[in-house]
N, C-alpha and C positions, 0 to 999 in steps of 0.2 A: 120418937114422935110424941110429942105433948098431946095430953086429955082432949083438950081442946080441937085438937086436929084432926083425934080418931073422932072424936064426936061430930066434928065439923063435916066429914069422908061420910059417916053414916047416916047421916042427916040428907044429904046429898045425894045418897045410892037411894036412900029410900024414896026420898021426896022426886023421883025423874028429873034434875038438875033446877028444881022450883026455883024463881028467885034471882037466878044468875041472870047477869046482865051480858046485852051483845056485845060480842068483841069489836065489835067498828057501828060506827052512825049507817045510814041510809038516804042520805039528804035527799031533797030535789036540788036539782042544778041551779045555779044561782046566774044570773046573766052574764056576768062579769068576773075572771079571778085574774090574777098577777099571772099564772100559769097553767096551762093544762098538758098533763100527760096521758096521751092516746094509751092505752095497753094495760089492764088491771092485770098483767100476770106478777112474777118475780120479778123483773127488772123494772118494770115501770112503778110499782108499789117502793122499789128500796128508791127508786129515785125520787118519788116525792118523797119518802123518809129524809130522806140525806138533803131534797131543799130546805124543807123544814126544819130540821136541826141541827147539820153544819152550815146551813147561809140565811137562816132565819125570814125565808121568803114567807110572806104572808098568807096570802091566798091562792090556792093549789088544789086539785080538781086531778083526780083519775078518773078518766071515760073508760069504760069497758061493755064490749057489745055485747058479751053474755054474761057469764059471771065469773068472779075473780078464780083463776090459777086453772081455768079450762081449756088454755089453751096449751101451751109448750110446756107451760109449768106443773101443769099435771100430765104431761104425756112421755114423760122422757125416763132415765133410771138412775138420775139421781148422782151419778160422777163427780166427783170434785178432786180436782191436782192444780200441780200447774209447771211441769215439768213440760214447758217447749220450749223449741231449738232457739230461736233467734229474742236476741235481750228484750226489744220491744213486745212479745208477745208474752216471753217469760215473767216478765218487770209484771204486769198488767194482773198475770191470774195469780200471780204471788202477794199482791195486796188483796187481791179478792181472797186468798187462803187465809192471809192473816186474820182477814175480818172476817170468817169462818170459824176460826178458833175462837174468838170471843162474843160469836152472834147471839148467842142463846142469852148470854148474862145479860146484853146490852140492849137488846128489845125485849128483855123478859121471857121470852116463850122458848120451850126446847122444840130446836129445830130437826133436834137428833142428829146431829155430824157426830161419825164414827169414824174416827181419824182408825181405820185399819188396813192401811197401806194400798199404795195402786201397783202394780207388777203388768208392763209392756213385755209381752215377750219377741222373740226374735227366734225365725227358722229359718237362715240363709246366712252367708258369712257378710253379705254386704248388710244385712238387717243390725248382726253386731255391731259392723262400722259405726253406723248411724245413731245404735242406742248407745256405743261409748264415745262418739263424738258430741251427744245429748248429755247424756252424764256430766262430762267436761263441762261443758255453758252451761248449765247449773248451779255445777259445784263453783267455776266462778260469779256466778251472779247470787250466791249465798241460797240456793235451793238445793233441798238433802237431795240427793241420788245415790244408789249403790249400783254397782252392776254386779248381775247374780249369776253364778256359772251355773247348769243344769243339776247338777250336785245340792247347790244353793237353795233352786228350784223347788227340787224334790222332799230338802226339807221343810221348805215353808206350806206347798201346797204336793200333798202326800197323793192324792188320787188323782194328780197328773199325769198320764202317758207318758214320760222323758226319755222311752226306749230309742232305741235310735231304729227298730223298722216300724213308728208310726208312721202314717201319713204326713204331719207337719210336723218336723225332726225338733223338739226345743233347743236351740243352740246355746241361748242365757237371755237376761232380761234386764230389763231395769226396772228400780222401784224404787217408791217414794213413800217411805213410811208416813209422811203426816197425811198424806192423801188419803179419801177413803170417800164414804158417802152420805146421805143427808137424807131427812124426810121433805121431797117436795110441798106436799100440803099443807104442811108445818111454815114452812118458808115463807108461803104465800100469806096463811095468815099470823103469823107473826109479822112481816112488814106491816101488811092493812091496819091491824091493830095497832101497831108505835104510829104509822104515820097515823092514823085518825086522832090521836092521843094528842099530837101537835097540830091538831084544825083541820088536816086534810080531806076534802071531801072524795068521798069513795062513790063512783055512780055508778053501780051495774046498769044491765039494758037500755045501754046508752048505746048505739053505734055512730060514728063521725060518718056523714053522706058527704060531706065535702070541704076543703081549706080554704076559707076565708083571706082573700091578701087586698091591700091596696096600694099602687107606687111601690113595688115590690118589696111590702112589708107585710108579715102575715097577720092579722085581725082577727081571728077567731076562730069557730068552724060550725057548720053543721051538723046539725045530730036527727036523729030520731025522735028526740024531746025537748028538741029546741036551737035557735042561734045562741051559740056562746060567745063572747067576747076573751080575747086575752090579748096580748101584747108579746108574749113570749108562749111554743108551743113546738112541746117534746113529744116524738112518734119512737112508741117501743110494740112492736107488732108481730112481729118471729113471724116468719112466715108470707104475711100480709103487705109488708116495708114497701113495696114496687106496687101497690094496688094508692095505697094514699100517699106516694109522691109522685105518681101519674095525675093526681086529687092537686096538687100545689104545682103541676106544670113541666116537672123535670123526670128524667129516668136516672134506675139507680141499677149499677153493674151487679144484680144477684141474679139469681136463677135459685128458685125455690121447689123442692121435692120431699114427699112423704119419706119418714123415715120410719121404722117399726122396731116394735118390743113385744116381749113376753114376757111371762111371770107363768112359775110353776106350780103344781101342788104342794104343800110344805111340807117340811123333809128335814131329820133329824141335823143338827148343826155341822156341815161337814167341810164348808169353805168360809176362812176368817178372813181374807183379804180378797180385792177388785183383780179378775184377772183379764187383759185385753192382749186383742191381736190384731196389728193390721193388717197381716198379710192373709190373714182366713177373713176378714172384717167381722169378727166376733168379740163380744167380751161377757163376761157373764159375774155376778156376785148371789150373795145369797142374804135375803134381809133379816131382820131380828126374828118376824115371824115363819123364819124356815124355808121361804118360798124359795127360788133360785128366779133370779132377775136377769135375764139373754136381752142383749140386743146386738143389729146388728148394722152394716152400712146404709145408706142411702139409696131408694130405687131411681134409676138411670134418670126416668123419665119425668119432666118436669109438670105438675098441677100444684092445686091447692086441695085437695081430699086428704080424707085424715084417714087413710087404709092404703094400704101398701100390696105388692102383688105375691103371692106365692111362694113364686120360687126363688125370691130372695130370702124371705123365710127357709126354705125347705136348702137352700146352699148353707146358711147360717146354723141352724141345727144340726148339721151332716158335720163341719168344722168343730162343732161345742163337742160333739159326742166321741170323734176321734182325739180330741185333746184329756175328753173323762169319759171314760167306756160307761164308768160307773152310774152315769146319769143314762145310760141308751132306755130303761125301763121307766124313767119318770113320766108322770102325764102333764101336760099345758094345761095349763084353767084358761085365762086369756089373751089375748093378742090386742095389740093395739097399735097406731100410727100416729105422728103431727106432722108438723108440715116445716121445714125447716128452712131458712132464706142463706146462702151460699154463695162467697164473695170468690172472684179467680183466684186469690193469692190466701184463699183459707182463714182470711182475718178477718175481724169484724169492721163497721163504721160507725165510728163515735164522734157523729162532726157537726160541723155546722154545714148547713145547705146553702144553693144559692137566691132562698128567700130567706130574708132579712126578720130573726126572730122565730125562726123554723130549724126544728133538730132532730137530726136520725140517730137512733140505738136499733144498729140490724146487722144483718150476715155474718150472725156467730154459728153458723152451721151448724155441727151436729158438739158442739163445745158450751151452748149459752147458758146451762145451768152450774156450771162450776164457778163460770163468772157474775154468778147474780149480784150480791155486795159489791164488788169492786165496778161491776158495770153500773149502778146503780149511782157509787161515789164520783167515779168519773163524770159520767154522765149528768150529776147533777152542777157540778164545777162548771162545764163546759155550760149550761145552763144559766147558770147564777152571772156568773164572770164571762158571756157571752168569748170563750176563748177558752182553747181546751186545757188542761191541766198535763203537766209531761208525759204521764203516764198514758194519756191517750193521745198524744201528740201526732203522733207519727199512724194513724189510725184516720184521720180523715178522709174525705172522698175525696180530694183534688188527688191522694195519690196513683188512682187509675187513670189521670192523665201526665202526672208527672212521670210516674216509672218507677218509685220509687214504694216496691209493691215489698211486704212481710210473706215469702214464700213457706206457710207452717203444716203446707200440705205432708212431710214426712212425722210431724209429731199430733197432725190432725185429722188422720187422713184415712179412720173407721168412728164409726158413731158413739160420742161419747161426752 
């Protein structure tokens, strides 16, 4: 490190960050932009990134009702793979993995991705089936997978149970070593920041009351601070998706449910890799600072509240603990919930609607944060080129009437 940069570090610690400028603007809303995207969390942020800088659209406008990365994007733990079953879903989070690998260097900010491997386990013979028939679509669609025997297991993650009179017997696994995890609130404002950098205006305490159409094109929307106009207008809302396209006239096939996490006391380094299950619907990692990161499936019952009940918790802990005895004495610091929007066929909708100039980014279930970047790039494409880009092709809403559904429920099918 140069003179200049120790001097520059201690200038800085002393002075309480005097001087430093804010990472994004604060505009007031401007009447009129070329584009508005509903949602300041992770995806709606990379999406204006990506209009801005691969389709060079001008004027672009993030509405956010509270503030940026409050909602899913600070509530979730952080997952990033992209090992599922069927090409179309695989194709999809493997470009969003690519642009993972190189996110940090390319909007400047560390977003902390710790490529240190994702491991699905399996305790059932038909579970094997599935994670070597997963392996396979993979390996042919150019995505790393290994399958791991319990031997495998046990070297990688040492204070696993892999006895065969546990509870949930570990049979083998698969893993994907570039897979691993990320700093949510790094993410967030690392977008906000590049896209602001490219004109984007960023408007927290903005909420949309309602969509604007006429001759069934959509014109704008209402907010809390004002009529906007646009011409084109992108809904990224996790959660919310079936609340504002109720707002533009139509229903959209999700069903939306809290999902919940914890975080524990921190605890000397003792798990280097992601380890999930779906047949206990657990998975648990452990972050840079120690803590141990649990989450687990989704509660049954469908609302919009960001807390979750109980004994889904208390099923989920009871699974973590027989999988590592060794964690049975750790204490919870806190709990927490979002609210996740959940399509039949476990995929998301990256489409056009049936108003003219109107776009949905929803029903990535308990999966939306691995896909941040790539849903972002897609989603801007479909956007820009009023027509979606291959990769989301096959991902629009006509196909809950056509039949021609992405069934990803066996590689998506605990919270993650």
């Amino acid at each position: 490190m140069s003179k200049y940069s120790i001097f520059s570090l201690a200038r800085n610690a002393l002075g309480f960050h005097e001087g430093w400028g804010k990472a994004w603007r604060s505009p007031e809303p401007a009447s009129e932009y070329d584009v508005i995207i509903i949602g300041g969390g992770g995806h709606g942020l990379a999406t204006a990134y990506y209009l801005a800088r691969e389709h060079q659209v001008g004027r672009i406008a993030v509405l956010e009702k509270g503030w940026l990365g409050g909602g899913n994007t600070g509530r979730n733990t952080t997952i990033v793979r992209s090992n599922y079953l069927w090409d179309e879903a695989a194709l999809l989070y493997e470009k969003s993995l690519k642009l993972w690998e190189g996110l940090s260097q390319e909007i400047n900010y560390n977003v902390m991705f710790s490529q240190r491997g994702v491991m699905n386990l399996g305790h059932t013979e038909q579970d094997l089936r599935d994670i070597s028939r997963r392996c396979t679509a993979n390996r042919l669609n150019g995505i790393d997978a290994q399958f791991l025997t319990p031997q495998d297991i046990k070297r990688k993650v040492p204070i696993m149970d892999t006895s065969a009179n546990t509870r949930y017997p570990v049979l083998g696994a698969s893993f994907q070593p570039r897979g691993g995890v990320a700093r949510h609130d790094a993410v967030a404002w690392g977008f906000a920041r590049a896209a602001d950098r490219h004109g984007v205006d960023i408007i927290q305490n903005c909420e949309v009351t309602g969509i604007l159409r006429s001759d069934g094109k959509v014109t704008g929307v209402e907010t809390s601070r004002g009529t906007i106009r646009a011409p084109k207008v992108g809904v990224v809302v996790a959660g919310h998706c079936s609340v504002l396209a109720q707002m533009a006239g139509f229903r959209l096939p999700v069903e939306s449910h809290p999902l919940q996490a914890l975080v524990s006391e921190p605890i000397k380094p003792v798990l280097d890799t992601v380890v999930m299950s779906n047949a206990v619907h657990g998975y648990i990692s452990q972050s840079d600072k120690g803590e141990l990161v649990i989450g687990a499936g989704i509660d049954s019952y469908t609302g919009y509240g960001q807390r979750g009940s109980f004994q889904t918790i208390e099923g989920n802990i009871a699974a973590i603990i027989a999988l590592f005895p060794i964690f049975s004495r750790v204490r919870m610091l806190r709990q927490w919930g979002g609210i996740v929007d959940t399509c039949p066929d476990a995929c998301p909708i990256i489409s056009k609607t049936p108003v003219d100039g109107l776009y949905f980014n929803c029903g990535w279930g308990t999966g939306g944060f691995k896909a941040t970047p790539g849903s972002g790039w897609a989603f801007a494409h479909t956007i820009a080129r009023d027509a979606p880009h291959d990769l989301n092709a096959a991902f629009t809403i006509d196909r809950f009437h056509s039949g021609a559904l992405i069934d990803e429920h066996g590689a998506a099918g605990v919270a993650h």
